[in-house]
VOBA-1610 file (N, C-alpha, C; in pm, whole numbers, padded with zeros to 5 digits, always signed):
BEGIN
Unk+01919-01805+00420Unk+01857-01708+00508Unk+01783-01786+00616Unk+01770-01764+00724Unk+01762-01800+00835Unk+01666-01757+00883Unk+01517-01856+00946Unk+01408-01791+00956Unk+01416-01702+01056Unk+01516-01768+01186Unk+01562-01668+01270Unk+01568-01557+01282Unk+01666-01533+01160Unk+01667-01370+01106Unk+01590-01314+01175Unk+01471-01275+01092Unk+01317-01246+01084Unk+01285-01179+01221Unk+01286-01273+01339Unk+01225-01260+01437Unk+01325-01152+01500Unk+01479-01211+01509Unk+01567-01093+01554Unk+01584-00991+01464Unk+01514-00915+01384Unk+01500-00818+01309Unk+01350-00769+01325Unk+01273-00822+01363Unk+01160-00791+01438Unk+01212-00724+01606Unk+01238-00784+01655Unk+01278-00789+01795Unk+01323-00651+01822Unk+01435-00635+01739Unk+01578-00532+01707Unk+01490-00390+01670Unk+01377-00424+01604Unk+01326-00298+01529Unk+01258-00245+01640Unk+01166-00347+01700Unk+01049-00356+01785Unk+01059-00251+01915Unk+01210-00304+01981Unk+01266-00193+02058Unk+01333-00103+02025Unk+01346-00044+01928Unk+01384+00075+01890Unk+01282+00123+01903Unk+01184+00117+01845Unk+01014+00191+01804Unk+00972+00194+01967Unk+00995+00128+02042Unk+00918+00101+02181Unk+00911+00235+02250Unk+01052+00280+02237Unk+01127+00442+02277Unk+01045+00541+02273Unk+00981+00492+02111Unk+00915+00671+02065Unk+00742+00602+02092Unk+00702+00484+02135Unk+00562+00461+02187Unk+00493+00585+02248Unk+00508+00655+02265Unk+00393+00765+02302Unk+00417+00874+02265Unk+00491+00900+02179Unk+00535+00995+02081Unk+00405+01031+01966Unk+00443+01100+01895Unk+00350+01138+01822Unk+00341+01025+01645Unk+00285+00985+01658Unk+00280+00879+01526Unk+00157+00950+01387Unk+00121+01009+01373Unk+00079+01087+01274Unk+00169+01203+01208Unk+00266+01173+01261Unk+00393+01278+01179Unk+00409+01170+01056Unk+00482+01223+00965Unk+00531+01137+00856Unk+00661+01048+00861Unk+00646+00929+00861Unk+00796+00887+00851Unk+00862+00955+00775Unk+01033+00955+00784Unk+01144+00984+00699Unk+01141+00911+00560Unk+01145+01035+00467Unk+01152+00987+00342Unk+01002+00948+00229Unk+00882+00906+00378Unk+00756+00889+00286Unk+00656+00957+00289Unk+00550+00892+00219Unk+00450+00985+00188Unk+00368+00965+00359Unk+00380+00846+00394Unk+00309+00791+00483Unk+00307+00844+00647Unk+00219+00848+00725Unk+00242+00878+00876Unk+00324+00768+00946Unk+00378+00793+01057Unk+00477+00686+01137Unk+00380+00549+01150Unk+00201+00567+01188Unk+00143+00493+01209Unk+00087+00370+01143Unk+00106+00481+00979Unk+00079+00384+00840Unk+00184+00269+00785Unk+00297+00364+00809Unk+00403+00288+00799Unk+00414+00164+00906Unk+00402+00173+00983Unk+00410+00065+01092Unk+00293-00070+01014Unk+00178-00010+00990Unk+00078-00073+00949Unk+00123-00160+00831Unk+00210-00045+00719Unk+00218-00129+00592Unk+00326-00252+00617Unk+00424-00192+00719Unk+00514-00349+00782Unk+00448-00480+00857Unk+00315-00457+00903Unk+00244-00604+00955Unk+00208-00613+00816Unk+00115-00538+00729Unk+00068-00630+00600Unk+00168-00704+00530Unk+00283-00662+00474Unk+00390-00721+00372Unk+00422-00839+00465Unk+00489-00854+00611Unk+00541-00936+00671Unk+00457-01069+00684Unk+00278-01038+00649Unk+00186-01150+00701Unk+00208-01197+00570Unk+00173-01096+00447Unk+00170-01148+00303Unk+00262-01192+00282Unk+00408-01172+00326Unk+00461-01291+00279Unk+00470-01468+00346Unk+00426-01461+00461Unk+00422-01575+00536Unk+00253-01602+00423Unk+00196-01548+00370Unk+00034-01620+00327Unk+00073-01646+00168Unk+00154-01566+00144Unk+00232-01609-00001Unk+00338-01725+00008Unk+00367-01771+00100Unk+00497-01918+00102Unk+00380-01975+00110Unk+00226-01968+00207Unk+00154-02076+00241Unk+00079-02120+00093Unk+00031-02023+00026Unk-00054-02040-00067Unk+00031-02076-00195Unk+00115-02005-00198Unk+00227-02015-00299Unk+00141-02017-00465Unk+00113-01892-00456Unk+00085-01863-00600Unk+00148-01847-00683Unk+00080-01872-00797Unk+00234-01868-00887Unk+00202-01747-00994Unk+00057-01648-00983Unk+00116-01521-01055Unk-00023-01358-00964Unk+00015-01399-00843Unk-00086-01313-00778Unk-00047-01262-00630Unk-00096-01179-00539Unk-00093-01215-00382Unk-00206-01279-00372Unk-00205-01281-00260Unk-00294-01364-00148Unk-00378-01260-00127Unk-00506-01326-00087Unk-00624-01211-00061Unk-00624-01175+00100Unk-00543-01244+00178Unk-00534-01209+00286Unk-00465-01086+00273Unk-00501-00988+00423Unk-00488-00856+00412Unk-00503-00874+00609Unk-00387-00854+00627Unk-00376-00860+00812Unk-00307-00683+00839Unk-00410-00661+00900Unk-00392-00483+00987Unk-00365-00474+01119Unk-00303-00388+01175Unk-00279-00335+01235Unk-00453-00245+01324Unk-00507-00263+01458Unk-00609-00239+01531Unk-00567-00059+01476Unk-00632-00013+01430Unk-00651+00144+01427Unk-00674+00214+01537Unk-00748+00149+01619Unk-00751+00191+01794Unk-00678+00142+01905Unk-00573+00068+01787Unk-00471-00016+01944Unk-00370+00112+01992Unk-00323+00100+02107Unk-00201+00217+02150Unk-00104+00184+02057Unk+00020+00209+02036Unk+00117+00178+01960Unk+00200+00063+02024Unk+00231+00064+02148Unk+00266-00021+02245Unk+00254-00218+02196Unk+00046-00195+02208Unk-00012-00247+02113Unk+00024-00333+02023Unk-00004-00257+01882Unk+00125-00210+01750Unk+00215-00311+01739Unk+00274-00242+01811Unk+00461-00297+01826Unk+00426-00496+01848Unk+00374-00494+01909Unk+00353-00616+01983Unk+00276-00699+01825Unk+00215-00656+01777Unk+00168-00736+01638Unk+00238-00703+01541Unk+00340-00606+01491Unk+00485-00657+01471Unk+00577-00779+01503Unk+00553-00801+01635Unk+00636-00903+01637Unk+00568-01091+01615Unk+00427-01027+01614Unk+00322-01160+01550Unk+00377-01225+01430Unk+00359-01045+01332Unk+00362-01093+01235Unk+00513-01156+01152Unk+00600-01108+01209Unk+00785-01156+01205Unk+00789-01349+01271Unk+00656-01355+01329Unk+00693-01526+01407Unk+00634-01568+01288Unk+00514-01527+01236Unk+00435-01618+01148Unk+00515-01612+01028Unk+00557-01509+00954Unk+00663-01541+00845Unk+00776-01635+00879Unk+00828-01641+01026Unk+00963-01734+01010Unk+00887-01848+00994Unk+00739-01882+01086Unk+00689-01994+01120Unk+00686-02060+00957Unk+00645-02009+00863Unk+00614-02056+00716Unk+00761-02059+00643Unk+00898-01996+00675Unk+00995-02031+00631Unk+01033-02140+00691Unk+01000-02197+00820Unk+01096-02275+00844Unk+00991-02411+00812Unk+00849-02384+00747Unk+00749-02513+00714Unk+00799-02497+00533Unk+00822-02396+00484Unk+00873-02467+00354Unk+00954-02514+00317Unk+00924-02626+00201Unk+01059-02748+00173Unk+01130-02602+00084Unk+01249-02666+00031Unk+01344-02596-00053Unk+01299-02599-00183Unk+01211-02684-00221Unk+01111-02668-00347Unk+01005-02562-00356Unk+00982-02519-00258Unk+00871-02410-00192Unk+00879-02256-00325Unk+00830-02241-00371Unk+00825-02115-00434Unk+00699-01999-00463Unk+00682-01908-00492Unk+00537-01781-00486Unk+00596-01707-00548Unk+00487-01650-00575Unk+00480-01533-00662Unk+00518-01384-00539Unk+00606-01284-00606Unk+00608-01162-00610Unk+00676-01122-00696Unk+00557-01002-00707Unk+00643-00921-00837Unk+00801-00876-00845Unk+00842-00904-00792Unk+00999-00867-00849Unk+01043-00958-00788Unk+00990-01107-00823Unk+01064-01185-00837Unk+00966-01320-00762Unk+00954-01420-00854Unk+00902-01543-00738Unk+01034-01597-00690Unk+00971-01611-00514Unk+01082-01634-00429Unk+01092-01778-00370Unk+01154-01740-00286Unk+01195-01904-00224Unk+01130-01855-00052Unk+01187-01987+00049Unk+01160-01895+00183Unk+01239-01819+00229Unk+01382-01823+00186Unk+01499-01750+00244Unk+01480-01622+00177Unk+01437-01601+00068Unk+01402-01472-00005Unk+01277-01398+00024Unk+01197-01450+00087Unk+01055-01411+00170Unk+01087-01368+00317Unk+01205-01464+00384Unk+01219-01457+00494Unk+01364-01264+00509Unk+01413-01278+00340Unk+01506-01133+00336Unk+01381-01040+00304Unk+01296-01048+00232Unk+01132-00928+00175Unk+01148-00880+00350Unk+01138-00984+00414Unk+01032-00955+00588Unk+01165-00882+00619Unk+01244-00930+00688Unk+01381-00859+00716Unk+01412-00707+00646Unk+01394-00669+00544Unk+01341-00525+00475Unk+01322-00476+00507Unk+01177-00492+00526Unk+01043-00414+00555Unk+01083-00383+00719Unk+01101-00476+00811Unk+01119-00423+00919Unk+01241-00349+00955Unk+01335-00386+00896Unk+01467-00269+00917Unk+01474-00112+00875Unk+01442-00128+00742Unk+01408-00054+00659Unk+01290+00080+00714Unk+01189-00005+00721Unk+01053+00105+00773Unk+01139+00126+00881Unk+01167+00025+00991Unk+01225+00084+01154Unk+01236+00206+01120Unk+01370+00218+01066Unk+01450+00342+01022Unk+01396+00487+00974Unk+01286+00438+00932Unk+01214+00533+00867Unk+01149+00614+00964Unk+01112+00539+01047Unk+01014+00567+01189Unk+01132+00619+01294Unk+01210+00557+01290Unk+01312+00623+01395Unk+01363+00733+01393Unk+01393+00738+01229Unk+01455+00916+01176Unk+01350+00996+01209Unk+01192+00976+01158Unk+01071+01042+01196Unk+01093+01099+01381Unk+01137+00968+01418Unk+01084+01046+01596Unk+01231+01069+01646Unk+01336+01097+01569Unk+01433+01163+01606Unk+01541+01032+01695Unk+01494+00953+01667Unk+01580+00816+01764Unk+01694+00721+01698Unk+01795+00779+01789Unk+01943+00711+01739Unk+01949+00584+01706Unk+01912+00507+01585Unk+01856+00349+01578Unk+01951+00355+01476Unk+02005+00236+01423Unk+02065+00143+01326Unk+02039+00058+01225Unk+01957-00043+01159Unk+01961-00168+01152Unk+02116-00239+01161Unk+02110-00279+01257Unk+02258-00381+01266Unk+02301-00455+01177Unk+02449-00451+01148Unk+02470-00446+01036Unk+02502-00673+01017Unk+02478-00714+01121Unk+02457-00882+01118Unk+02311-00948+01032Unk+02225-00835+01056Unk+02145-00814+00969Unk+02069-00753+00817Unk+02149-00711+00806Unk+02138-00634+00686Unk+02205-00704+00605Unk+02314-00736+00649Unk+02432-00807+00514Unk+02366-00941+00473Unk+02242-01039+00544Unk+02207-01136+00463Unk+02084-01098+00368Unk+02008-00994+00422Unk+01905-00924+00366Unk+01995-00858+00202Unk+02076-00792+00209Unk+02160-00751+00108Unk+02160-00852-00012Unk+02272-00955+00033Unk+02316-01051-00016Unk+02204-01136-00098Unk+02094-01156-00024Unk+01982-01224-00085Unk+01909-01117-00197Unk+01884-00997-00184Unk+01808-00920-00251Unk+01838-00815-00334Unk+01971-00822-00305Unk+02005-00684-00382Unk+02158-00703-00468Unk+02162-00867-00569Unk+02254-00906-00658Unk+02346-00773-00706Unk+02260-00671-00703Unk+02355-00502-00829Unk+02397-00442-00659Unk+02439-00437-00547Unk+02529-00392-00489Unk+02602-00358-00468Unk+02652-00307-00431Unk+02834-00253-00435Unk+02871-00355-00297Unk+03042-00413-00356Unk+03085-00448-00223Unk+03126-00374-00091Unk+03121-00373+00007Unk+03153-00324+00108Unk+03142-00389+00214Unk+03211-00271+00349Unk+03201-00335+00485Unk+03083-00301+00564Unk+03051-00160+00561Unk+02893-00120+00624Unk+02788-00148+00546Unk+02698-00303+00596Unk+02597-00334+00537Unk+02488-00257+00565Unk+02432-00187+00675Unk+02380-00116+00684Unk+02382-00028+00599Unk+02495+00087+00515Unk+02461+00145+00458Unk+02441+00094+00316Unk+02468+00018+00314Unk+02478-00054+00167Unk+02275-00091+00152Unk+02301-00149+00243Unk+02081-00168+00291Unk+02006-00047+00268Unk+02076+00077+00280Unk+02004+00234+00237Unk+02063+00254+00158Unk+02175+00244+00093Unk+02168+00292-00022Unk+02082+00200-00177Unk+02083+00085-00138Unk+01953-00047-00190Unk+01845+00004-00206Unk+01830+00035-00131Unk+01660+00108-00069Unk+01623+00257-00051Unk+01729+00321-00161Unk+01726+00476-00175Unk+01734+00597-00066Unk+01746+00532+00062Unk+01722+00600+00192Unk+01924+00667+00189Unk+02030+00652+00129Unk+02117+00727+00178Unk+02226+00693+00033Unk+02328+00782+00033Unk+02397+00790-00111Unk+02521+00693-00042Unk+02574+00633-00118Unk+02768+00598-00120Unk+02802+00665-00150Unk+03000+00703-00126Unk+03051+00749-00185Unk+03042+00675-00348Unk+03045+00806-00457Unk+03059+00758-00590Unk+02964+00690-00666Unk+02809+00685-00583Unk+02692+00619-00641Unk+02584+00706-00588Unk+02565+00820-00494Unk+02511+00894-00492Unk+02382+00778-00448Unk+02291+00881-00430Unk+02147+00866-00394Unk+02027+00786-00504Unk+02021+00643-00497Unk+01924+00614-00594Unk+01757+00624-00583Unk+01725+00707-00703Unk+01621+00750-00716Unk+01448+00649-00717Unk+01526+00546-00797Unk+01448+00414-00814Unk+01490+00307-00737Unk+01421+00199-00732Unk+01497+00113-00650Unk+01353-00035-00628Unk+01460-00145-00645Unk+01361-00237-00595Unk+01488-00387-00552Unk+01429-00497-00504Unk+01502-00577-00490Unk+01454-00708-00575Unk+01549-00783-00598Unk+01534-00890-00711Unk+01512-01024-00583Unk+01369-01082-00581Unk+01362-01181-00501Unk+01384-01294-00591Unk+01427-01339-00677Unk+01397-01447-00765Unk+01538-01530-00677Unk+01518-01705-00700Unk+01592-01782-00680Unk+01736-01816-00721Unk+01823-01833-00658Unk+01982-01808-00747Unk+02032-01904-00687
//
């Protein structure tokens, strides 16, 4: 996994969301409990925690760091510390050796598996936020298929990684596997 990734999956998300910037963000994203705004929020925390989890590299905890999102920034703003927090995770994938490992619960990872967690969260939420404000968005599917590949070993094979990335992540059914109810991804080393 490619710290790269990261940033062009930041980037990719970043302008999708840019669209609905003055839109209404206290609606609920698609699918959660959460407002468009929270959600945005909970994608800078996971994306920093995992760049503070490669740094600290615990071996059965997170990190007490806790990086937010300005509650009074515009969304515009927002968006723009999104893409902070996507540099500082690649920045810590591409500083750990291949010995590099941390703790998360479903799974202590490596950086390529920290650098697929970040890639997730931002495709993933995007989507969530995009269905919320009604905006024709994707995660591209050049992206998704390494995010897949790294995190989600019980997959089904296929050609649309994208949907294979929602149906992973409970957001849409396959044919013949329907809609999963539960769902998590296996970060552990392979």
């Amino acid at each position: 996994m490619n710290a790269d990734l990261v940033v062009e999956a930041a980037d990719e998300t970043v302008a999708a969301l840019e669209k609905a910037a003055e839109r209404d963000w206290t609606r609920r994203a698609a699918g959660l409990e959460w407002t468009c705004r929270a959600t945005l929020d909970h994608v800078a925390l996971g994306v920093v925690g995992y760049a503070g989890l490669l740094i600290a590299r615990p071996a059965d905890r997170y990190v007490t760091l806790f990086a937010s999102l300005d509650p009074q920034a515009p969304i515009g703003h927002c968006l723009e510390g999104i893409g902070i927090a996507a540099r500082l995770l690649a920045s810590a994938v591409r500083e750990a050796g291949d010995d590099v490992r941390a703790w998360h619960p479903w799974g202590h990872s490596d950086g390529p598996g920290f650098a697929a967690m970040g890639m997730v969260e931002l495709l993933v939420h995007g989507l969530d936020i995009t269905r919320a404000m009604e905006l024709d968005w994707r995660p591209p599917e050049h992206l998704c298929a390494p995010a897949v590949r790294r995190l989600f070993p019980e997959a089904p094979d296929g050609e649309d990684a994208a949907e294979i990335l929602l149906w992973c992540t409970g957001r849409a059914g396959l044919p013949g596997l329907g809609r999963r109810d539960r769902w998590q991804w296996d970060g552990a080393v392979r």
